[in-house]
C-alpha positions in Angstrom: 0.0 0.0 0.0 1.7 3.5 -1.3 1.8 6.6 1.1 -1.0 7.8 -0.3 -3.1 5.0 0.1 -2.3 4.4 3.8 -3.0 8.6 4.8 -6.7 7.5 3.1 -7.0 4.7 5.4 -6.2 6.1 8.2 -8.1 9.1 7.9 -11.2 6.9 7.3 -10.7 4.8 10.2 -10.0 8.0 12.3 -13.4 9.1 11.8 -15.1 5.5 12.1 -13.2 6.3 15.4 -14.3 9.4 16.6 -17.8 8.6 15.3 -17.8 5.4 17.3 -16.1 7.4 20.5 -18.6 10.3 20.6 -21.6 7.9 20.6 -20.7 5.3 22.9 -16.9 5.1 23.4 -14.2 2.9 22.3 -13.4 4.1 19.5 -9.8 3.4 19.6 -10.5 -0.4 19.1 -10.7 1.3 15.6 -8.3 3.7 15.5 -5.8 2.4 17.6 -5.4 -1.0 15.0 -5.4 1.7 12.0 -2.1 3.4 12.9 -0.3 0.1 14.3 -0.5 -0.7 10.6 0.2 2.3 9.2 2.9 3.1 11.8 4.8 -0.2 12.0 8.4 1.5 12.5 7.3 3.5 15.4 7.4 2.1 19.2 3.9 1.2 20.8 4.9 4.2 23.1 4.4 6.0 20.1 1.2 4.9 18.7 -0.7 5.1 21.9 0.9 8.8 22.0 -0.3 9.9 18.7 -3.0 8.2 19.3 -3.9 10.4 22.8 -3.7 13.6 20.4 -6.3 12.4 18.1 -8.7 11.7 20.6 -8.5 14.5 22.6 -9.2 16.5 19.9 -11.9 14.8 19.2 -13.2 14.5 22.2 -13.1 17.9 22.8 -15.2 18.3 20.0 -17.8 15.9 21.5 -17.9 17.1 24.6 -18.4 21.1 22.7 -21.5 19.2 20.8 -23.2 17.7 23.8 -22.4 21.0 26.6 -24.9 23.0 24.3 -27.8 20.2 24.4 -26.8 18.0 27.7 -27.5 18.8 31.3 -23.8 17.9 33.1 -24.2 17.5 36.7 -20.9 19.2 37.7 -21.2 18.5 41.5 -20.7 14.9 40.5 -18.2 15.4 37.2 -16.0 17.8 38.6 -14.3 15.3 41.2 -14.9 11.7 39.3 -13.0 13.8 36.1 -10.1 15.1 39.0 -9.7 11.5 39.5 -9.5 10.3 36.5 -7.1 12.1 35.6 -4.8 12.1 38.4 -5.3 7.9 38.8 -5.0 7.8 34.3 -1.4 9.4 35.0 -0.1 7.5 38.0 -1.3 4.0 35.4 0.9 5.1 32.9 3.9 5.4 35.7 3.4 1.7 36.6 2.7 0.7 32.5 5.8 -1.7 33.3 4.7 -3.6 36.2 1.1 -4.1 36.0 0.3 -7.4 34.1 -1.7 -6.3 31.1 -2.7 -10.1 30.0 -4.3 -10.2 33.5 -5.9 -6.7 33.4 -7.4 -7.8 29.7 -8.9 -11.0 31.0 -10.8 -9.5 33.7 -12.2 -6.5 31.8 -13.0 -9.6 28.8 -15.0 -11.4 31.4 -16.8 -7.7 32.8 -17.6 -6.5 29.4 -19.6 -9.8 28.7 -21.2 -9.4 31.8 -22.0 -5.9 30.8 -23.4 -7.2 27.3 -25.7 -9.6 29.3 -27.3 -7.3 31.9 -27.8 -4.5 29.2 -29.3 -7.1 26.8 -31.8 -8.6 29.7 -32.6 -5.0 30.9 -34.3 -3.6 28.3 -35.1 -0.2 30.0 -31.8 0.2 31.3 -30.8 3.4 30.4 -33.7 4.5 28.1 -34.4 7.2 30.6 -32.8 9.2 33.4 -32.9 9.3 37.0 -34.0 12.9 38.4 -31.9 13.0 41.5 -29.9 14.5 43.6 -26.3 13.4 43.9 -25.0 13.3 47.9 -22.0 12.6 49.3 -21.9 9.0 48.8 -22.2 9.4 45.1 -19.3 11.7 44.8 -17.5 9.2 46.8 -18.7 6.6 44.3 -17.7 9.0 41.5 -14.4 9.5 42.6 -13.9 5.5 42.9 -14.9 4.5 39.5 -13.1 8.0 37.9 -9.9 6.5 39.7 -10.4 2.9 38.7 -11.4 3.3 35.1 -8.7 6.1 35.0 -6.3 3.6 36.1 -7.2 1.2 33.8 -7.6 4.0 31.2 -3.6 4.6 31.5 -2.1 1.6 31.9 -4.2 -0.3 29.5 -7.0 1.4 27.9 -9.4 -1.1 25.3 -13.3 -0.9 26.8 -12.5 1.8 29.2 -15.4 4.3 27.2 -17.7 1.2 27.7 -16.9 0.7 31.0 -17.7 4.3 31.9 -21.1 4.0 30.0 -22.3 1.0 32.2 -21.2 2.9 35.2 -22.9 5.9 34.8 -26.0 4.1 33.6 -25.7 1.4 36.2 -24.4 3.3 39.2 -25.9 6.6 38.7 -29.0 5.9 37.1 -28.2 7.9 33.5 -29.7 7.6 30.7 -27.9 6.3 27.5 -27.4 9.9 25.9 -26.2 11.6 29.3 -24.2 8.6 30.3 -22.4 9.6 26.9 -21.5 12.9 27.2 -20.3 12.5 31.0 -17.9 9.4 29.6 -16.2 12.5 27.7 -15.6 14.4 30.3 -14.1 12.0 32.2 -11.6 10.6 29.5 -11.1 14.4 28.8 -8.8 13.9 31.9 -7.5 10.5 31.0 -6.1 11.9 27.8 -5.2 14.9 29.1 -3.0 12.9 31.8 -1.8 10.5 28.8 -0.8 13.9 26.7 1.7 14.5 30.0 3.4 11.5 30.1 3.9 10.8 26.1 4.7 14.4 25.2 8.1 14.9 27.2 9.4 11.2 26.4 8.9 12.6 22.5 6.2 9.7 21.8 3.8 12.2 19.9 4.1 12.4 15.9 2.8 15.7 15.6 2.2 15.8 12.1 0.2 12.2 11.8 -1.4 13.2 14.6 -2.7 16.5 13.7 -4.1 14.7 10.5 -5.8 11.8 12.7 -7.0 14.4 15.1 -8.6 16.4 12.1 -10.7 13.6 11.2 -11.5 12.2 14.5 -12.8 15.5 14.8 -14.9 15.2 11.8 -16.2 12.0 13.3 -17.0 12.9 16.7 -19.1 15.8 15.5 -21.2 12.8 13.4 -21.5 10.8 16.2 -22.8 13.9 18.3 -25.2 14.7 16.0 -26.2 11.2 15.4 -26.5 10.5 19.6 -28.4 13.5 20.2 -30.7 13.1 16.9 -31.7 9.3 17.9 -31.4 9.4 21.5 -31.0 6.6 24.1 -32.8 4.3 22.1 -29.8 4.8 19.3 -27.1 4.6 21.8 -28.6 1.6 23.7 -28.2 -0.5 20.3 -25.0 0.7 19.3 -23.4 0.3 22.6 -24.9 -3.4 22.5 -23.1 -3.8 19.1 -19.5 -2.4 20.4 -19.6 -4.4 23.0 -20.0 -7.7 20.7 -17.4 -6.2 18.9 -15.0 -5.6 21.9 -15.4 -8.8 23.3 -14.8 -10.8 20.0 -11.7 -8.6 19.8 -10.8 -9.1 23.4 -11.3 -12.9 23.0 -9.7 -13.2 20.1 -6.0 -11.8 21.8 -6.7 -13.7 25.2 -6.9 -17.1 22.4 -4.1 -15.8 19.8 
């Protein structure tokens, strides 16, 4: 495949990505494949580094999209997002010495249990919870912000998913705020990525400015698209990424 060729593919499969991201999260099980292949001389350091530019971008771009439509409930956000990113950095610190076979076992088994409830409940998520969050939720917020940022910096695959189920789950979210809250809390994961990567020189600025461009483009689609359809929309798709995860997933634990 010429140079050419290759700047198509990845720009096609950054906006399947930021599409895929704005709706319902994971959207780097797309991308993140796209520029392995495209950037085979590079270090994974590398990758995942260029990779964090792309999808902040776009995901600033999402959460720009839903902030105009979407009530955020800040007293929650503001400390699970703090934690997230503080918890998203210290992951990518211990990147050496946490097992990630182990790590993507687990979250294989969790995302099929995930799949299961959200397939048996079929209002889960189809409408919101009018409540008001106490101290216990923001402890709960701060928890899960930690623990997915965690994940989210060591690891990363199903960590928009995971965040998805949680606020849906946990805080009783509907499908379309559940989305735009899983923005703002990976805003701090990749923003705490961007920290780490950018000083060890792991960022191709140029590939990633291109990637970011059409994540972009995506991530505005997948706005429009979440907030057109609604809950309903996301439900299904989310259903559908999660097949697709764990097939992915399952098909690395067996490789």
């Amino acid at each position: 495949m010429n140079a050419d060729n290759v700047v198509i593919a990845l720009a096609f499969f950054a906006f399947c990505g930021g599409l895929i991201d704005a709706a319902v999260g994971g959207g780097g099980l797309v991308q993140v494949p796209a520029l392995l292949h495209a950037l085979p001389q590079h270090s994974l350091a590398t990758v995942f580094g260029t990779n964090k530019l792309a999808v902040l971008a776009g995901n600033l771009s999402s959460i720009s999209g839903y902030l105009k439509r979407i009530k955020i409930h800040w007293r929650l956000m503001l400390p699970t997002m703090f934690a997230a990113f503080l918890f998203s950095f210290l992951g990518a610190l211990s990147v050496s010495v946490v097992p990630k076979r182990l790590m993507e076992i687990v979250v294989f088994f969790i995302l099929i249990a995930m799949a299961i409830y959200t397939f048996m409940e079929k209002n889960l998520g189809l409408s919101g919870e009018n409540r008001q969050f106490r101290k216990k939720d923001i402890v709960l917020g701060v928890f899960f912000g930690g623990l997915i940022g965690f994940y989210d910096g060591v690891f990363g695959p199903g960590s928009g998913s995971l965040l998805l189920f949680i606020f849906v789950k946990v805080f009783g979210f509907d499908f379309l705020n559940a989305s735009a809250s899983a923005k703002l809390v990976n805003l701090g994961t990749f923003s705490a990525a961007l920290i780490f990567f950018v000083p060890s020189g792991n960022v191709l600025w140029a590939v990633g400015g291109v990637v970011a461009l059409c994540n972009m483009a995506g991530s505005l689609t997948g706005v429009f698209l979440a907030l057109r359809y609604g809950s309903g929309f996301i439900r299904v798709f989310f259903l559908v990424l999660l097949v697709f995860s764990i097939g992915r997933m399952g098909m690395n634990i067996l490789a």
